[in-house]
C-alpha positions in Angstrom: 15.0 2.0 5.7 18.1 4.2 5.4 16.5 7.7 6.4 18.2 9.6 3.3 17.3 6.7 1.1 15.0 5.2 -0.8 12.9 1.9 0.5 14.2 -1.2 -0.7 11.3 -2.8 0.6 9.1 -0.5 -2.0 11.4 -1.7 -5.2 10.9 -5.0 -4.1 7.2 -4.9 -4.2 7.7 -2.6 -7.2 9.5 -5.9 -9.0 7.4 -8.4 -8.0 4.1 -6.2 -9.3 6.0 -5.9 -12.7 6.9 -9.7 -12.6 3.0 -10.5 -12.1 2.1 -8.4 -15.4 5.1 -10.4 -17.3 5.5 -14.3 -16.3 1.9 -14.9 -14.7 -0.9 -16.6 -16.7 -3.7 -14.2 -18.0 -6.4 -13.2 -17.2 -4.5 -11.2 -14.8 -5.4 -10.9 -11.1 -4.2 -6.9 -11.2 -3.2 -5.6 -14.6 -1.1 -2.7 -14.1 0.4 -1.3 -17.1 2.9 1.3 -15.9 4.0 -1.7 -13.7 7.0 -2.5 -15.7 7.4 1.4 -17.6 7.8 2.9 -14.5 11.1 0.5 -13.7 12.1 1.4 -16.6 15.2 -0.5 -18.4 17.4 -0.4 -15.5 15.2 -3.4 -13.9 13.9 -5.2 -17.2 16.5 -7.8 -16.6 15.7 -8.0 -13.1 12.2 -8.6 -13.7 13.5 -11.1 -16.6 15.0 -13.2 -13.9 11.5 -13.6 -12.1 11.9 -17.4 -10.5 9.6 -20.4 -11.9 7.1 -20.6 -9.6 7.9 -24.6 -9.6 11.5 -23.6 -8.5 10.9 -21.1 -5.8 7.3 -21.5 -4.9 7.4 -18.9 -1.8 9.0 -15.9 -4.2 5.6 -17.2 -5.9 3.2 -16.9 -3.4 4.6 -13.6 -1.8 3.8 -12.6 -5.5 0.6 -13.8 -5.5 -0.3 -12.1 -2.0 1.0 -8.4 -3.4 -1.0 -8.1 -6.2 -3.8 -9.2 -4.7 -4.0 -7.0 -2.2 -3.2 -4.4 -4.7 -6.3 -5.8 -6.7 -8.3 -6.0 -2.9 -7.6 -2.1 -2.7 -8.6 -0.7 -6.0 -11.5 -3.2 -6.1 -12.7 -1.4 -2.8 -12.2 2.3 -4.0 -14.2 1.4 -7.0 -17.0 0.2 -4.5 -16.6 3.3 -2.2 -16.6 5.6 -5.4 -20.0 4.1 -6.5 -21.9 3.5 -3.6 -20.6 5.8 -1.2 -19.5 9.4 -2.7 -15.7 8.8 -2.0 -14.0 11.4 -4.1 -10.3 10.9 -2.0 -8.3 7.9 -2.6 -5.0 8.1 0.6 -2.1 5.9 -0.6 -0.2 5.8 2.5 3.5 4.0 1.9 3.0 4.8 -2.0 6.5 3.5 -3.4 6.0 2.8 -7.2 2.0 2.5 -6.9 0.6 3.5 -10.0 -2.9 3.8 -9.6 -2.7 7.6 -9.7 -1.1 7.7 -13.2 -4.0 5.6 -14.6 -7.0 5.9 -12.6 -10.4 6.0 -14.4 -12.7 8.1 -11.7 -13.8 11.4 -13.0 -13.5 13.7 -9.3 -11.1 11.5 -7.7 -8.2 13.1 -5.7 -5.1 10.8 -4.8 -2.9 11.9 -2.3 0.5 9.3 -1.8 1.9 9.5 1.1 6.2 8.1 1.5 8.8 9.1 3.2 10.8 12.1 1.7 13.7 9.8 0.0 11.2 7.4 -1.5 8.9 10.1 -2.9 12.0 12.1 -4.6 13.2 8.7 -6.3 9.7 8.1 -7.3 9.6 11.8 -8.9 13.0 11.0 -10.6 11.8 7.3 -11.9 8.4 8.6 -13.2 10.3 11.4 -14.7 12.8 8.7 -16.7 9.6 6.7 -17.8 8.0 9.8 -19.4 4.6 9.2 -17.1 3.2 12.5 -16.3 2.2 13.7 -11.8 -1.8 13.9 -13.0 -3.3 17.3 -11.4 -5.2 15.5 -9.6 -2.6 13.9 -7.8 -0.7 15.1 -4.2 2.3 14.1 -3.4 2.6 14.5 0.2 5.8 13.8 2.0 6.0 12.5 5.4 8.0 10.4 8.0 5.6 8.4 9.9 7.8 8.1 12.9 8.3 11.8 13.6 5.6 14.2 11.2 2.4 14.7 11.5 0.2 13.0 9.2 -2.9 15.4 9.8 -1.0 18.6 9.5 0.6 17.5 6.2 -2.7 16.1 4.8 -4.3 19.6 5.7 -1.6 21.5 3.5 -2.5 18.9 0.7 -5.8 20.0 0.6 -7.2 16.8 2.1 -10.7 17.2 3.3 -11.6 15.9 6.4 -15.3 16.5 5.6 -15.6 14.2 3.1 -15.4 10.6 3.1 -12.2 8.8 1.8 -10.7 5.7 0.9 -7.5 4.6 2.4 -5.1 2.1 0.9 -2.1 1.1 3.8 0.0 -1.3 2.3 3.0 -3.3 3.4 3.3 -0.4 6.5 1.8 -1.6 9.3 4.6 -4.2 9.9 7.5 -1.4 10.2 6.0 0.8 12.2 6.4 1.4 16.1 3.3 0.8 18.1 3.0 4.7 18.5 3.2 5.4 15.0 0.6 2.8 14.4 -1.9 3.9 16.9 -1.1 7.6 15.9 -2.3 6.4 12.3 -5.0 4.6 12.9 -6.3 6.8 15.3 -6.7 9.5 12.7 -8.1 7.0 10.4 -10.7 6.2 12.6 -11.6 10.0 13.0 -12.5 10.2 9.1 -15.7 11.4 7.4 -18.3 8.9 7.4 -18.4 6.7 4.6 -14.6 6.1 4.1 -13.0 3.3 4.4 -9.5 1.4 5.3 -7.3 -1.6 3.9 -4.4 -2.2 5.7 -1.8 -5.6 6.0 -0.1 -6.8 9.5 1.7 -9.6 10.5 1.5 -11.3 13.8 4.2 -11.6 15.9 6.1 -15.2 16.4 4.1 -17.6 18.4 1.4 -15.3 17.7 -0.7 -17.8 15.7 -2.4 -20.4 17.6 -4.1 -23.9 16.2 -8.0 -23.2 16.1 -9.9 -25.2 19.1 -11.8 -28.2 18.5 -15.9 -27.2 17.7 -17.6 -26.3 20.8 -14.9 -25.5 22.6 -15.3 -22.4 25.3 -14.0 -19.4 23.7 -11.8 -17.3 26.2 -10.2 -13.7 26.2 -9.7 -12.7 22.4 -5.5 -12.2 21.1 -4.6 -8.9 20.7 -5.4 -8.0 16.8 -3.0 -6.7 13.9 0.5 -7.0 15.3 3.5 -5.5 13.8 6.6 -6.5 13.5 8.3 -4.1 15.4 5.2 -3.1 18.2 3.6 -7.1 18.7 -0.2 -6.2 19.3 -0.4 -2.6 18.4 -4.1 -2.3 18.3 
């Protein structure tokens, strides 16, 4: 992204979660209903234009694979919040999420976590939509390549003490390999009892046809490679 602009890449996702709630068949897979408020009427015809999934089958299935990891990560908070004390929920690439203007969990803290431009045109779209920043909410602005994620958590009021769950969505793949590590790294230094979902992509030629049964299994591939660092972890 544009380092005084918003991410593109977050309206996109944005679209395609308010295209689920509007041309998919119900029961819904992740039913978000600020999905589509939150774009407000700027996008409704946008969203309008959603292709038939019979016409464009991969616009379809990279649908299919955003809300469901959406679903995946709000599924596991609500497990963490039950069976595991989590009282901190860390969106980390926020864009237009949602889940802090509608969570359920009495005690829960959100912090999102974007990139300065992104977080101000979220502040000005939730503002246009009418859909109140929660108090329990943090809006914590950072730019993964050159702050410190820590630091900026600390002046949030993030506590390291306690156990959280982190939500790291669509990321992964722009990030350098020393941002990534740098990330996960702290990640990995959290309370016990939290928890991580994160997304990657591997890089070209990275994918290799499974040997036949029985075969001898040598040196593992390097895991989790993003686009821009191929094996980062």
């Amino acid at each position: 992204m544009i380092a005084s602009q918003p991410s593109r890449t977050a309206l996109r996702v944005a679209l395609r979660r308010a295209a689920h709630q509007v041309h998919d068949a119900k029961p819904l897979v992740f039913d978000d209903p600020l999905a589509v408020r939150i774009l407000g009427p700027e996008y409704a015809a946008e969203i309008a234009r959603t292709p038939d999934s019979r016409k464009r089958p991969f616009s379809a299935g990279l649908r299919a694979f955003m809300v469901a990891r959406a679903r995946l990560a709000e599924d596991a908070l609500a497990e963490r919040y039950a069976h595991a004390g989590v009282r901190q929920y860390l969106v980390l690439g926020a864009g237009l999420d949602t889940f802090a203007y509608r969570q359920p969990y009495p005690g829960l803290r959100v912090f999102e976590v974007d990139h300065p431009a992104t977080q101000a045109w979220k502040r000005d779209m939730l503002a246009a939509a009418g859909i109140a920043v929660p108090e329990t909410l943090r809006l914590v602005a950072v730019d993964f390549e050159r702050d410190s994620l820590e630091d900026r958590l600390r002046l949030a009021g993030f506590r390291f003490d306690q156990p959280a769950m982190t939500a790291w969505l669509g990321v992964v793949p722009y990030l350098t390999a020393e941002a990534f590590r740098a990330t996960a790294g702290l990640l990995g230094r959290f309370a016990p009892g939290s928890g991580v979902l994160f997304d990657y992509t591997l890089p070209r030629g990275g994918r290799r046809p499974a040997p036949p049964p029985g075969t001898p299994r040598g040196p593992r591939p390097r895991a989790g490679a993003p686009a821009r660092a191929a094996a980062a972890a």
